[in-house]
N, CA, C and O atoms as a Tripos MOL2 file, in Angstrom:
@<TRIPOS>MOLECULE
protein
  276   275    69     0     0
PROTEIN
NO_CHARGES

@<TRIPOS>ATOM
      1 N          10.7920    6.7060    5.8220 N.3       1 UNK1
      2 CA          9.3590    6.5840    5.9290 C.3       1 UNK1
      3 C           9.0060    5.2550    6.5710 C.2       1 UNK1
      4 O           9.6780    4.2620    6.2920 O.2       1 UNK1
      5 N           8.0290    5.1880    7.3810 N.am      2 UNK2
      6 CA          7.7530    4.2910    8.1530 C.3       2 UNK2
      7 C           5.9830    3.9910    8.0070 C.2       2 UNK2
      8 O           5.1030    4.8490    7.9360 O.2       2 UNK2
      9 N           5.8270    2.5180    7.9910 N.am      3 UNK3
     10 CA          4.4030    2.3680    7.9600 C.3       3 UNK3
     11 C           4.0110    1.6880    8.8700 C.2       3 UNK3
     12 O           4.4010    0.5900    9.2680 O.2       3 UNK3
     13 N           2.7660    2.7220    9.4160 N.am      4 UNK4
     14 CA          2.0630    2.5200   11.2970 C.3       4 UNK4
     15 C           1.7420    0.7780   10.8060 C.2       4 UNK4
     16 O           1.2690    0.5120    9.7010 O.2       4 UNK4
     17 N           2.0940   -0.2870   11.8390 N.am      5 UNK5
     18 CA          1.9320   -1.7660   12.0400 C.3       5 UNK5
     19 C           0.6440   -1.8320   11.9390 C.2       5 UNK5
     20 O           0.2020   -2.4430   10.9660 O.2       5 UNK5
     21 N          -0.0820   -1.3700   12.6780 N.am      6 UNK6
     22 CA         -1.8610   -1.4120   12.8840 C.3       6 UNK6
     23 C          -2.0620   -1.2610   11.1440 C.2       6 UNK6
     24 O          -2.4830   -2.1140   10.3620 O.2       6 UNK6
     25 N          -1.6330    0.0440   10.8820 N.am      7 UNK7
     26 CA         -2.2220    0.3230    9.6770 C.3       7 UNK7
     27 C          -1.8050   -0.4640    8.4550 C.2       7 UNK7
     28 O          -2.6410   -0.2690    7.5720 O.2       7 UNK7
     29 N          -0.9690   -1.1700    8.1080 N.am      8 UNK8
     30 CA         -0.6130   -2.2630    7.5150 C.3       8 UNK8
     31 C          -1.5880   -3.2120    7.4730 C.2       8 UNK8
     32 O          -2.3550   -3.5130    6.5590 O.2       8 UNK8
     33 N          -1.4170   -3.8180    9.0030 N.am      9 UNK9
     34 CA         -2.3340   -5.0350    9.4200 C.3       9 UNK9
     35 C          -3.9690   -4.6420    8.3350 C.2       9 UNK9
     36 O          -4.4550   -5.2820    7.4020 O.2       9 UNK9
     37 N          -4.3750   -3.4650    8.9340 N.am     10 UNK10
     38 CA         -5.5120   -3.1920    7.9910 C.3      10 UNK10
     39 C          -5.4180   -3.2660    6.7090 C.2      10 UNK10
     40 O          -6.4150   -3.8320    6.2610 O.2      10 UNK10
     41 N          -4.8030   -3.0090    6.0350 N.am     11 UNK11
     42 CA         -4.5220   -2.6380    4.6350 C.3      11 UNK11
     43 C          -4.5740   -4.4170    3.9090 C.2      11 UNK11
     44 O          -5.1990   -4.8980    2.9640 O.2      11 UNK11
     45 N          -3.4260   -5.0880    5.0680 N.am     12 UNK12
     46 CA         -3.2670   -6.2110    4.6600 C.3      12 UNK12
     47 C          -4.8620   -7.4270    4.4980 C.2      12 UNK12
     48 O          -5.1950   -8.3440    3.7480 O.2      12 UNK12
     49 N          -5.2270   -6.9790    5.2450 N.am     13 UNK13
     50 CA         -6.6910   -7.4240    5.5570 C.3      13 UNK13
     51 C          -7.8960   -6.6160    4.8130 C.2      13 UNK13
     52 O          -9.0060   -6.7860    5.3150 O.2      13 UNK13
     53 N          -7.8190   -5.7880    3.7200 N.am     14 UNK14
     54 CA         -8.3710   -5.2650    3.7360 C.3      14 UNK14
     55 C          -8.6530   -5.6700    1.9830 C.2      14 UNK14
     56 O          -7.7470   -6.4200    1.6190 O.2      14 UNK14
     57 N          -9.5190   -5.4140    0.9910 N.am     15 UNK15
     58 CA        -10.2490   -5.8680   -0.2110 C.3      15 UNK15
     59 C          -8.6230   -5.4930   -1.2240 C.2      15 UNK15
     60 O          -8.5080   -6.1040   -2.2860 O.2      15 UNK15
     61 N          -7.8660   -4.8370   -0.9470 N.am     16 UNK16
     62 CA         -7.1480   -3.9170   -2.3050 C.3      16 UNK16
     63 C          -5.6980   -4.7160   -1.6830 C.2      16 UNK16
     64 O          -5.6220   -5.3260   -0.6170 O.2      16 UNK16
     65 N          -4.6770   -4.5170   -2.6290 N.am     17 UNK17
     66 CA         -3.2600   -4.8210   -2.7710 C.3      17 UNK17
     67 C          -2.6820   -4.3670   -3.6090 C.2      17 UNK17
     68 O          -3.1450   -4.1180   -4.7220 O.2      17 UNK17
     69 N          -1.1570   -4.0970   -3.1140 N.am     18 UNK18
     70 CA         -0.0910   -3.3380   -4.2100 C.3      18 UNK18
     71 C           1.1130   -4.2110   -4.8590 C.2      18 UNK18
     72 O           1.9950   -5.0270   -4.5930 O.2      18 UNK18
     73 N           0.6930   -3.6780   -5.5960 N.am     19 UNK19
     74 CA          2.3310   -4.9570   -6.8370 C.3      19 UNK19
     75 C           3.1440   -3.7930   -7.4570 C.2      19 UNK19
     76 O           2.8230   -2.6170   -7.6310 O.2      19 UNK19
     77 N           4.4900   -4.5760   -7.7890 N.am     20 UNK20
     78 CA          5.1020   -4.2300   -8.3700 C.3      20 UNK20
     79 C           4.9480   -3.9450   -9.7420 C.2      20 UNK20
     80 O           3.8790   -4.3570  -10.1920 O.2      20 UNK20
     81 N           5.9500   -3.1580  -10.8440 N.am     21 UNK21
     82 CA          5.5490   -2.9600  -12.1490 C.3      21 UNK21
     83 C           5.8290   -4.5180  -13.0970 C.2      21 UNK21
     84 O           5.7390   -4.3970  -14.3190 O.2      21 UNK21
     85 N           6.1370   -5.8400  -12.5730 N.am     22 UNK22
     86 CA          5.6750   -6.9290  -12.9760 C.3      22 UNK22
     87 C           4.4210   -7.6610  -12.2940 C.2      22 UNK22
     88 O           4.1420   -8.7790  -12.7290 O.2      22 UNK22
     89 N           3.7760   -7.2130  -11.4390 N.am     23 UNK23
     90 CA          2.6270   -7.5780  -11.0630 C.3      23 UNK23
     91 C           2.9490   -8.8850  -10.1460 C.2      23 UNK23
     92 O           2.2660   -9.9040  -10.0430 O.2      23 UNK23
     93 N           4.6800   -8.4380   -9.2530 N.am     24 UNK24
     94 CA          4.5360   -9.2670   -8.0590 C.3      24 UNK24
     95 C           4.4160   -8.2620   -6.4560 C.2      24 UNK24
     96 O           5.0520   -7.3100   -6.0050 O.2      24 UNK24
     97 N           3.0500   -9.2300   -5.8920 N.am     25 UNK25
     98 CA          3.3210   -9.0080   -4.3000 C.3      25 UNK25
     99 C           4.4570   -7.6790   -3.8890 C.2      25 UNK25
    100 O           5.6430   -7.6910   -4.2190 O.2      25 UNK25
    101 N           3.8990   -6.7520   -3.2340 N.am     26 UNK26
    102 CA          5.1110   -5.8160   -2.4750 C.3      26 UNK26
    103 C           5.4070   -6.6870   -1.1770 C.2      26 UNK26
    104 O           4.5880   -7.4440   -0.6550 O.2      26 UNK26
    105 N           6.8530   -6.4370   -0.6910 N.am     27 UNK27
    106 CA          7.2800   -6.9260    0.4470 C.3      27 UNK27
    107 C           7.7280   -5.6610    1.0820 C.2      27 UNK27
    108 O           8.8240   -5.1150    0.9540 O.2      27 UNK27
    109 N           6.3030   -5.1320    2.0650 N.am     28 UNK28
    110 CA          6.4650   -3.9930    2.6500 C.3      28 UNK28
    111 C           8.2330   -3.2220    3.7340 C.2      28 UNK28
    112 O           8.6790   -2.1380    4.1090 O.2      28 UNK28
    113 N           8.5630   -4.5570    3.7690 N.am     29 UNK29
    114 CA          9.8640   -3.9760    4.5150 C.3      29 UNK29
    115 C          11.0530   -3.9190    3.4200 C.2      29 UNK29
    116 O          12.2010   -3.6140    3.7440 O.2      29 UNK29
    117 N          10.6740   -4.2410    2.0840 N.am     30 UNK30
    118 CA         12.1200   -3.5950    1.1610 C.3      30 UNK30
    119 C          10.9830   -3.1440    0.1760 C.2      30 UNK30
    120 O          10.2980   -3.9260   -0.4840 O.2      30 UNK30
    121 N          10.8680   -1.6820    0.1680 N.am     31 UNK31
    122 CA         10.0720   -0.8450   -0.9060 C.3      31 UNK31
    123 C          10.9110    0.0730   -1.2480 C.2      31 UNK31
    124 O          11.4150    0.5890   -0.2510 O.2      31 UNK31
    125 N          11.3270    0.5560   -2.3500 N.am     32 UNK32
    126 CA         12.2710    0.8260   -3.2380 C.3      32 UNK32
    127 C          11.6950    2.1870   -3.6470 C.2      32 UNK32
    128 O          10.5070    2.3930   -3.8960 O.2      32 UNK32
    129 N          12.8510    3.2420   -3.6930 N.am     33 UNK33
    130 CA         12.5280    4.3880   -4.4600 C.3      33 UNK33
    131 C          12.5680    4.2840   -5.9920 C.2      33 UNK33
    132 O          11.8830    5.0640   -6.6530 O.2      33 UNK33
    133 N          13.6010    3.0420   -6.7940 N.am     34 UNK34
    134 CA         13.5680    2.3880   -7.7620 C.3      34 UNK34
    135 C          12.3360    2.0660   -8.3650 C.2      34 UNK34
    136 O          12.3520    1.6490   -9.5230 O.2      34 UNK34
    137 N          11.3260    2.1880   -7.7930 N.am     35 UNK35
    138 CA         10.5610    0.4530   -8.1440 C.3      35 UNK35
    139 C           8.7270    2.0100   -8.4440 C.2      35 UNK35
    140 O           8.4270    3.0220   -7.8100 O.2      35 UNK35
    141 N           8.1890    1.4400   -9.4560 N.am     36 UNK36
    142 CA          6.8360    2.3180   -8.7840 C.3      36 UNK36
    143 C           5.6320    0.8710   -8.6930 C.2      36 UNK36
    144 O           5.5640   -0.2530   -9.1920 O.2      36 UNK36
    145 N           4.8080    1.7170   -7.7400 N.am     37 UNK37
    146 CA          3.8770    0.5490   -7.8670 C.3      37 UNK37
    147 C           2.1350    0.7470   -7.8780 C.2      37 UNK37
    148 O           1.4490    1.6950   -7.4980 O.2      37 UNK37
    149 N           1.7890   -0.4590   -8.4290 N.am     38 UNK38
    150 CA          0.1340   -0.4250   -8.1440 C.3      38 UNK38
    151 C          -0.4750   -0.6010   -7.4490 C.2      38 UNK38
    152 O          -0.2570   -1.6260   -6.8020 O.2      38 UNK38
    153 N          -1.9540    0.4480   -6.9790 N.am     39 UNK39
    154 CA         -2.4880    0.0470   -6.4270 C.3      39 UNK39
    155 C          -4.1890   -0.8580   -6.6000 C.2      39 UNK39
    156 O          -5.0030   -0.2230   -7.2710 O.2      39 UNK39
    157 N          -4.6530   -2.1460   -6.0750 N.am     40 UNK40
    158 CA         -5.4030   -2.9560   -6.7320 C.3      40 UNK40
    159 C          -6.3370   -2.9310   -6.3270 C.2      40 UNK40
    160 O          -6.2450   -2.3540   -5.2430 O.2      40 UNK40
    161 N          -7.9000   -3.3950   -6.6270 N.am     41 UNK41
    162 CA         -8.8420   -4.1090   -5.5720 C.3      41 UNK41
    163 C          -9.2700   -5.4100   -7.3680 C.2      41 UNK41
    164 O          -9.9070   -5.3770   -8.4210 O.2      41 UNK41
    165 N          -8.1830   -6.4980   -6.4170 N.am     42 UNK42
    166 CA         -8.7100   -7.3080   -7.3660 C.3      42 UNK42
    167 C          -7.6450   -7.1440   -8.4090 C.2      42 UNK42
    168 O          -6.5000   -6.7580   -8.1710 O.2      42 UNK42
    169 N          -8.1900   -7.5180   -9.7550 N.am     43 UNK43
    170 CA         -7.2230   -7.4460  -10.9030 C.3      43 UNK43
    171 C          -7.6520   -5.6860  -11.1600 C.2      43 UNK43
    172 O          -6.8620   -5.1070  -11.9050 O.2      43 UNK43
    173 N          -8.2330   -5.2580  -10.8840 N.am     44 UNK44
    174 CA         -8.1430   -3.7380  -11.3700 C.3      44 UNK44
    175 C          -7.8600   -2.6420  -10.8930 C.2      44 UNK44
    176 O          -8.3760   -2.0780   -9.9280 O.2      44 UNK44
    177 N          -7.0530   -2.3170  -11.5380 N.am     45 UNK45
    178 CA         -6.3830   -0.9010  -11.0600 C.3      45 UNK45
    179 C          -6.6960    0.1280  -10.5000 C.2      45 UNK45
    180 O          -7.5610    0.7140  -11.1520 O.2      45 UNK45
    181 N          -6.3840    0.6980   -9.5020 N.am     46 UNK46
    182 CA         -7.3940    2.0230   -8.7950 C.3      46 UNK46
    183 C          -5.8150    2.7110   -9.0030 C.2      46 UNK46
    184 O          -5.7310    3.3250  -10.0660 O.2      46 UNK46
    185 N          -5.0360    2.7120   -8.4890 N.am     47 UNK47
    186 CA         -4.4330    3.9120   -8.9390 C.3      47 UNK47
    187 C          -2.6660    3.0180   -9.2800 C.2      47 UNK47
    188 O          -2.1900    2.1570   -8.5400 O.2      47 UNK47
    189 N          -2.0300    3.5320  -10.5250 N.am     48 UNK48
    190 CA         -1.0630    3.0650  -11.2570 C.3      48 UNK48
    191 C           0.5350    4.2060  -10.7430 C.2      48 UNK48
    192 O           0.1440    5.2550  -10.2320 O.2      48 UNK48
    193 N           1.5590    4.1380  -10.7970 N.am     49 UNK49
    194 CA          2.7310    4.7290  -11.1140 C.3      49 UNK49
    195 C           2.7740    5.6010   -9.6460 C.2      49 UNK49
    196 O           2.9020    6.8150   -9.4900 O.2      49 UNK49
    197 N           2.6430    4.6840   -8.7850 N.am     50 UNK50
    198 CA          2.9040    5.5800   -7.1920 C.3      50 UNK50
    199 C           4.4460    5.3290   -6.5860 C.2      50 UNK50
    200 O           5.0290    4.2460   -6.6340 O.2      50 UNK50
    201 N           4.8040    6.1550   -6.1960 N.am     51 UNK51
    202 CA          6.2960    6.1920   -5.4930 C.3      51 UNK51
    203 C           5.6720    5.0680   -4.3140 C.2      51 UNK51
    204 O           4.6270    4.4210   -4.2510 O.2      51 UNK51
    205 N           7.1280    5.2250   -3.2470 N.am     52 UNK52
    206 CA          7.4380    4.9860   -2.1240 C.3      52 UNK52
    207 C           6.6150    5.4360   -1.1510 C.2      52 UNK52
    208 O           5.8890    4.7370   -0.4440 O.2      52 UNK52
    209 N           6.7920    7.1650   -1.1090 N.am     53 UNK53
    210 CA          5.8710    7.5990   -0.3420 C.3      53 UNK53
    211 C           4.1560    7.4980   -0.2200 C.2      53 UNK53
    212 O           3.5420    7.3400    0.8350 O.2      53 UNK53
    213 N           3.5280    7.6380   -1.6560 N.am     54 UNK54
    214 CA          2.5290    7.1870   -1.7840 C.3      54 UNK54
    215 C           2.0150    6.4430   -1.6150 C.2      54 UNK54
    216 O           0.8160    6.6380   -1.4170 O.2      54 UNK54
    217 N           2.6200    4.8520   -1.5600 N.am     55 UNK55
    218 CA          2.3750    3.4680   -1.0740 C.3      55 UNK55
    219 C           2.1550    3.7680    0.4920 C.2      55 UNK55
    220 O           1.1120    3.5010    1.0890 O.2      55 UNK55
    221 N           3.5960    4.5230    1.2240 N.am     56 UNK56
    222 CA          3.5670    4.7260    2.9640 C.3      56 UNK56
    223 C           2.2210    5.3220    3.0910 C.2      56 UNK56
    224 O           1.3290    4.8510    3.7960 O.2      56 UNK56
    225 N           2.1190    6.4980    2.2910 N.am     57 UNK57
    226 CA          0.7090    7.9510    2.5020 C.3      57 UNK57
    227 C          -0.7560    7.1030    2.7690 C.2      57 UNK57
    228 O          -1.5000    7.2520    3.7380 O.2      57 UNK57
    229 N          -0.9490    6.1390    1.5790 N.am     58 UNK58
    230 CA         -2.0200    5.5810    1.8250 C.3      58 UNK58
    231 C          -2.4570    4.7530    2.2790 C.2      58 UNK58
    232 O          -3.6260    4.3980    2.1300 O.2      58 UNK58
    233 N          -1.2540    3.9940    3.2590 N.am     59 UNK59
    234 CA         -1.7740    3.0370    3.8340 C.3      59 UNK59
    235 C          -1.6410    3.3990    5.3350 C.2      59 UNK59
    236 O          -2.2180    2.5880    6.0580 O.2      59 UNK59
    237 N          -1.1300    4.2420    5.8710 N.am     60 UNK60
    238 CA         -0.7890    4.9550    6.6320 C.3      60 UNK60
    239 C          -2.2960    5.7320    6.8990 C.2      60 UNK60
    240 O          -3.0390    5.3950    7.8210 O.2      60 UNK60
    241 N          -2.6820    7.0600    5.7300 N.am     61 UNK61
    242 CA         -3.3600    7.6910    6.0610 C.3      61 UNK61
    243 C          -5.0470    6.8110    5.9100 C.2      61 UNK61
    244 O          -6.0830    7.0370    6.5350 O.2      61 UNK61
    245 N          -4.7910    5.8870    4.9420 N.am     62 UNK62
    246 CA         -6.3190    5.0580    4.8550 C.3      62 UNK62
    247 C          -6.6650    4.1900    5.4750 C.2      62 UNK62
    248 O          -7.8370    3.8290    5.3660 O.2      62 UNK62
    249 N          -5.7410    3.4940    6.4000 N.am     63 UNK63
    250 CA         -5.6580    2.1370    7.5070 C.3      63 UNK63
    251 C          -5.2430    2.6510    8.8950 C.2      63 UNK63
    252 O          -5.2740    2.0160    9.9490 O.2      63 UNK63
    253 N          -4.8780    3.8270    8.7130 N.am     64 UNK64
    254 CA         -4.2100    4.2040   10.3510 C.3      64 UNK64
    255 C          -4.9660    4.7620   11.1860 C.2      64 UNK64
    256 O          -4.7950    4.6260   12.3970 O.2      64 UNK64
    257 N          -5.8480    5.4250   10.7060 N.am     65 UNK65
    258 CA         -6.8030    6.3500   11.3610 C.3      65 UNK65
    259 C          -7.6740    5.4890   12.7020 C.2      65 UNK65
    260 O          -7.8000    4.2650   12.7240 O.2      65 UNK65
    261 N          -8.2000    6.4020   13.7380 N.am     66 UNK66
    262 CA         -8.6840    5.2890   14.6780 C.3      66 UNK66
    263 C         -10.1690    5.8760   14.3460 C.2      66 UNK66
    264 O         -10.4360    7.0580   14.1260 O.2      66 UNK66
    265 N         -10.9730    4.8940   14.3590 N.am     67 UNK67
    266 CA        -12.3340    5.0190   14.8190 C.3      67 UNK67
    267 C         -13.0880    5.6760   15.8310 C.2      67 UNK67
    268 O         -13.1150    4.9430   16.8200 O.2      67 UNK67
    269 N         -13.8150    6.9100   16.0500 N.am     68 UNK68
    270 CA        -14.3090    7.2550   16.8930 C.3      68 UNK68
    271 C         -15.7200    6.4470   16.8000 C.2      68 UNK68
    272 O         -16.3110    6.6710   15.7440 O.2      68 UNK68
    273 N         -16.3350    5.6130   17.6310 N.am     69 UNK69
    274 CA        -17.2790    5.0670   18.0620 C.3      69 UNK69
    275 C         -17.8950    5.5510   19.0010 C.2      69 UNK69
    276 O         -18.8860    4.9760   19.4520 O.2      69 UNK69
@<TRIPOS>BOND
     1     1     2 1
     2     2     3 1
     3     3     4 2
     4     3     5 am
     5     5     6 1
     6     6     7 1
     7     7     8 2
     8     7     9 am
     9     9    10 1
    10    10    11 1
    11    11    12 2
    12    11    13 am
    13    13    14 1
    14    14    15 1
    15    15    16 2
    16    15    17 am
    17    17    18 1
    18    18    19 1
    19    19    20 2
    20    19    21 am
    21    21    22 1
    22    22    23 1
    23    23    24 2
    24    23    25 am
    25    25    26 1
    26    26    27 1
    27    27    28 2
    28    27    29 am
    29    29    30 1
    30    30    31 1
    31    31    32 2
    32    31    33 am
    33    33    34 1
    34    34    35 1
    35    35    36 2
    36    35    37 am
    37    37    38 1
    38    38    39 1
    39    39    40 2
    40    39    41 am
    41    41    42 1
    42    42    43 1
    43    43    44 2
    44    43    45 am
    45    45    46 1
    46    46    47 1
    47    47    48 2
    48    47    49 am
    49    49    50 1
    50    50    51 1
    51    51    52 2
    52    51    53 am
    53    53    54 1
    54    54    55 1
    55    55    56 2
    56    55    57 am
    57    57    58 1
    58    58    59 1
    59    59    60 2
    60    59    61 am
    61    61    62 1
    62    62    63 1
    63    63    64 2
    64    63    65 am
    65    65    66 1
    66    66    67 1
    67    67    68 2
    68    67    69 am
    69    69    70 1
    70    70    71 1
    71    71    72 2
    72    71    73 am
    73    73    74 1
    74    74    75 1
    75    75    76 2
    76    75    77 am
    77    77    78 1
    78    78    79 1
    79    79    80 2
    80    79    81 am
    81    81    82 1
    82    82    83 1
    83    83    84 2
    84    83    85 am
    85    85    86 1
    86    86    87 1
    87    87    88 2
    88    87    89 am
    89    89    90 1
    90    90    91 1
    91    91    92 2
    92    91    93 am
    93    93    94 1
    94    94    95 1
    95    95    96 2
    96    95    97 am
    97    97    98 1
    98    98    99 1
    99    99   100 2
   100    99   101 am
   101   101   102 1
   102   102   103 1
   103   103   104 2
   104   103   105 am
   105   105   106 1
   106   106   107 1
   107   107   108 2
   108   107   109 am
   109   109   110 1
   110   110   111 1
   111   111   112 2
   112   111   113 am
   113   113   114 1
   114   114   115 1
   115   115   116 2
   116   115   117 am
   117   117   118 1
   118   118   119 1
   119   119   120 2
   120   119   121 am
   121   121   122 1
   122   122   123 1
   123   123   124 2
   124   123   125 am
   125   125   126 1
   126   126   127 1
   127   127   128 2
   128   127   129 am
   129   129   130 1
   130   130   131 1
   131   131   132 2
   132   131   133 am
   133   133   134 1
   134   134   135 1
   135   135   136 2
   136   135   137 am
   137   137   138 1
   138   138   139 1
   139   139   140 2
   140   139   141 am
   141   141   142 1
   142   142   143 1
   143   143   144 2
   144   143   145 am
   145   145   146 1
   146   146   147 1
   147   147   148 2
   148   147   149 am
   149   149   150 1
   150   150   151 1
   151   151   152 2
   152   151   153 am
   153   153   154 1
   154   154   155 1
   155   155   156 2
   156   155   157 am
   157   157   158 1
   158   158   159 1
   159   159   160 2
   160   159   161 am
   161   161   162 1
   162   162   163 1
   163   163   164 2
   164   163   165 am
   165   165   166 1
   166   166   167 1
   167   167   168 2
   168   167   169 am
   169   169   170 1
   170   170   171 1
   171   171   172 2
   172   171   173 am
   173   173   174 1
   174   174   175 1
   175   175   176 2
   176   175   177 am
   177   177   178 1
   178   178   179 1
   179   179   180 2
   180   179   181 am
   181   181   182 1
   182   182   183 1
   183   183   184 2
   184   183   185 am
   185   185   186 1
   186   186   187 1
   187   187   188 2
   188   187   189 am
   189   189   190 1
   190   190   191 1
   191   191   192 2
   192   191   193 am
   193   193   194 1
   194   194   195 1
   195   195   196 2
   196   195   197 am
   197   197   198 1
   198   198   199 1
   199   199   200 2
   200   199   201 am
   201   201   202 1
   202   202   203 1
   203   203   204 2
   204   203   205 am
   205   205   206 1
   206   206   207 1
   207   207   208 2
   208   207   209 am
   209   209   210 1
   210   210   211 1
   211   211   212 2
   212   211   213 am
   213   213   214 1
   214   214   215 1
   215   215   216 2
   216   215   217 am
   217   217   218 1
   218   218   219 1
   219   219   220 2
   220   219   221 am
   221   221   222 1
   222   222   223 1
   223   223   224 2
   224   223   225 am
   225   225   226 1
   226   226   227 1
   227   227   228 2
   228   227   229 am
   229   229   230 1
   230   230   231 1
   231   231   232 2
   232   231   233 am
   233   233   234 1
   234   234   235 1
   235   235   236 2
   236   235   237 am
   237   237   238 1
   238   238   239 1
   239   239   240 2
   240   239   241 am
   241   241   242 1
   242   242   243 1
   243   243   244 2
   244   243   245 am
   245   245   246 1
   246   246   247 1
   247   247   248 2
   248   247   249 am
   249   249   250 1
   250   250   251 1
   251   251   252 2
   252   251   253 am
   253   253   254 1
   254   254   255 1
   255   255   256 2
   256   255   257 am
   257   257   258 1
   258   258   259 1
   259   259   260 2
   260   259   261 am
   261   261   262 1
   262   262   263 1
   263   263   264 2
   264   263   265 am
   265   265   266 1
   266   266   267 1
   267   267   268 2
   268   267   269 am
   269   269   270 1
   270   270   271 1
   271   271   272 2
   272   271   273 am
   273   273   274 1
   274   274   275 1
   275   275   276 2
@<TRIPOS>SUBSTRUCTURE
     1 UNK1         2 RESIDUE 1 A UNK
     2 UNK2         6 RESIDUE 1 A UNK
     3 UNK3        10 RESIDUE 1 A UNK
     4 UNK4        14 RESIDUE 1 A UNK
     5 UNK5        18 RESIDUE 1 A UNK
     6 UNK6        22 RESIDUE 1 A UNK
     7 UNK7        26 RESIDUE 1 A UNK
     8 UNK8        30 RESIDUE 1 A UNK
     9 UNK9        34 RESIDUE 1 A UNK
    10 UNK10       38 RESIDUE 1 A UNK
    11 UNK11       42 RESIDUE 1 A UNK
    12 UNK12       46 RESIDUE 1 A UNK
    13 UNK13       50 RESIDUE 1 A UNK
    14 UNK14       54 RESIDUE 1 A UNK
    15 UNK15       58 RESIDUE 1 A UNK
    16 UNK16       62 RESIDUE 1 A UNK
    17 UNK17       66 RESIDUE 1 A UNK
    18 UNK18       70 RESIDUE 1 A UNK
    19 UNK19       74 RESIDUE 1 A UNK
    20 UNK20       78 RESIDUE 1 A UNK
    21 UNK21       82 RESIDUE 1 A UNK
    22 UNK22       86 RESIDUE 1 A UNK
    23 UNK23       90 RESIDUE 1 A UNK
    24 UNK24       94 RESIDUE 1 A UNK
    25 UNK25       98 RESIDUE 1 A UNK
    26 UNK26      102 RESIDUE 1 A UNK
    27 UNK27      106 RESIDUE 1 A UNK
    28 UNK28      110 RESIDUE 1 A UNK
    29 UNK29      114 RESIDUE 1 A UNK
    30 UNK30      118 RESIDUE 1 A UNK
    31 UNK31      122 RESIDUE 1 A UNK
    32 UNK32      126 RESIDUE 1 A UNK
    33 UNK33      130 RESIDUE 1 A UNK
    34 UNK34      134 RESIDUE 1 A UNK
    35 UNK35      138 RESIDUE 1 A UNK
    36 UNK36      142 RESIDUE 1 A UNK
    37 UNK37      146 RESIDUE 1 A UNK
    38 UNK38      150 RESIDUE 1 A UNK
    39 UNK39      154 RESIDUE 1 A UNK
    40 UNK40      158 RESIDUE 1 A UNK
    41 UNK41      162 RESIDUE 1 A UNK
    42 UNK42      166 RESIDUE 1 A UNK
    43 UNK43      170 RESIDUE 1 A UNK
    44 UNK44      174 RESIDUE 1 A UNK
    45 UNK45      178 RESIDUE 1 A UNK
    46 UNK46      182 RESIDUE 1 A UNK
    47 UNK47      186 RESIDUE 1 A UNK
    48 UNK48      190 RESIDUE 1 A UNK
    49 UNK49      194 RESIDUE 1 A UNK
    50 UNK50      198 RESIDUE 1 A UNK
    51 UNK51      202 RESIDUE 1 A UNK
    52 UNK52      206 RESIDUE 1 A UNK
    53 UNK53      210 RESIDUE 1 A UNK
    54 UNK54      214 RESIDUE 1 A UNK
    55 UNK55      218 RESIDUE 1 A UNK
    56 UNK56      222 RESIDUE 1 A UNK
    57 UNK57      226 RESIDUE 1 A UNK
    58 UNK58      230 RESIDUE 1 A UNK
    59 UNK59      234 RESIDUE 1 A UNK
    60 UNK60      238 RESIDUE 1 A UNK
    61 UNK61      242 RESIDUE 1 A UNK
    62 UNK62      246 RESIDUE 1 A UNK
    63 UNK63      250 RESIDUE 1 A UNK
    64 UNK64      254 RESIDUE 1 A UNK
    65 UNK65      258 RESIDUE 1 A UNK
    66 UNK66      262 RESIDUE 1 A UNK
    67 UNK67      266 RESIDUE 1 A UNK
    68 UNK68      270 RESIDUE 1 A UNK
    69 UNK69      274 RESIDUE 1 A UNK
């Protein structure tokens, strides 16, 4: 699984962030089928206990998309 650069960049820039199940920083180029993680805006939780893929799915499908203007 691979996550679109653009769509990162957004994500990274964007109000929300994902941690690990100790509540450190993900380091998008070693994400672990081991590992589940959160997703944040802030200290609060929007969505808890996501795989690998789910982390790729939504930042992918919620940051990747292009703008029709």
């Amino acid at each position: 699984m691979k996550i679109d650069e653009d769509a990162l960049k957004n994500f990274q820039n964007s109000k929300f962030n994902f941690v690990d199940a100790k509540g450190n920083d993900v380091d998008f180029s070693n994400l672990s089928d081991d590992v589940k993680y959160t997703l944040r805006d802030g200290d609060a939780i929007v969505q808890d206990d996501m795989s690998v893929k789910d982390v790729v799915d939504t930042i992918n499908d919620e940051y990747g998309a292009e703008l029709n203007v």
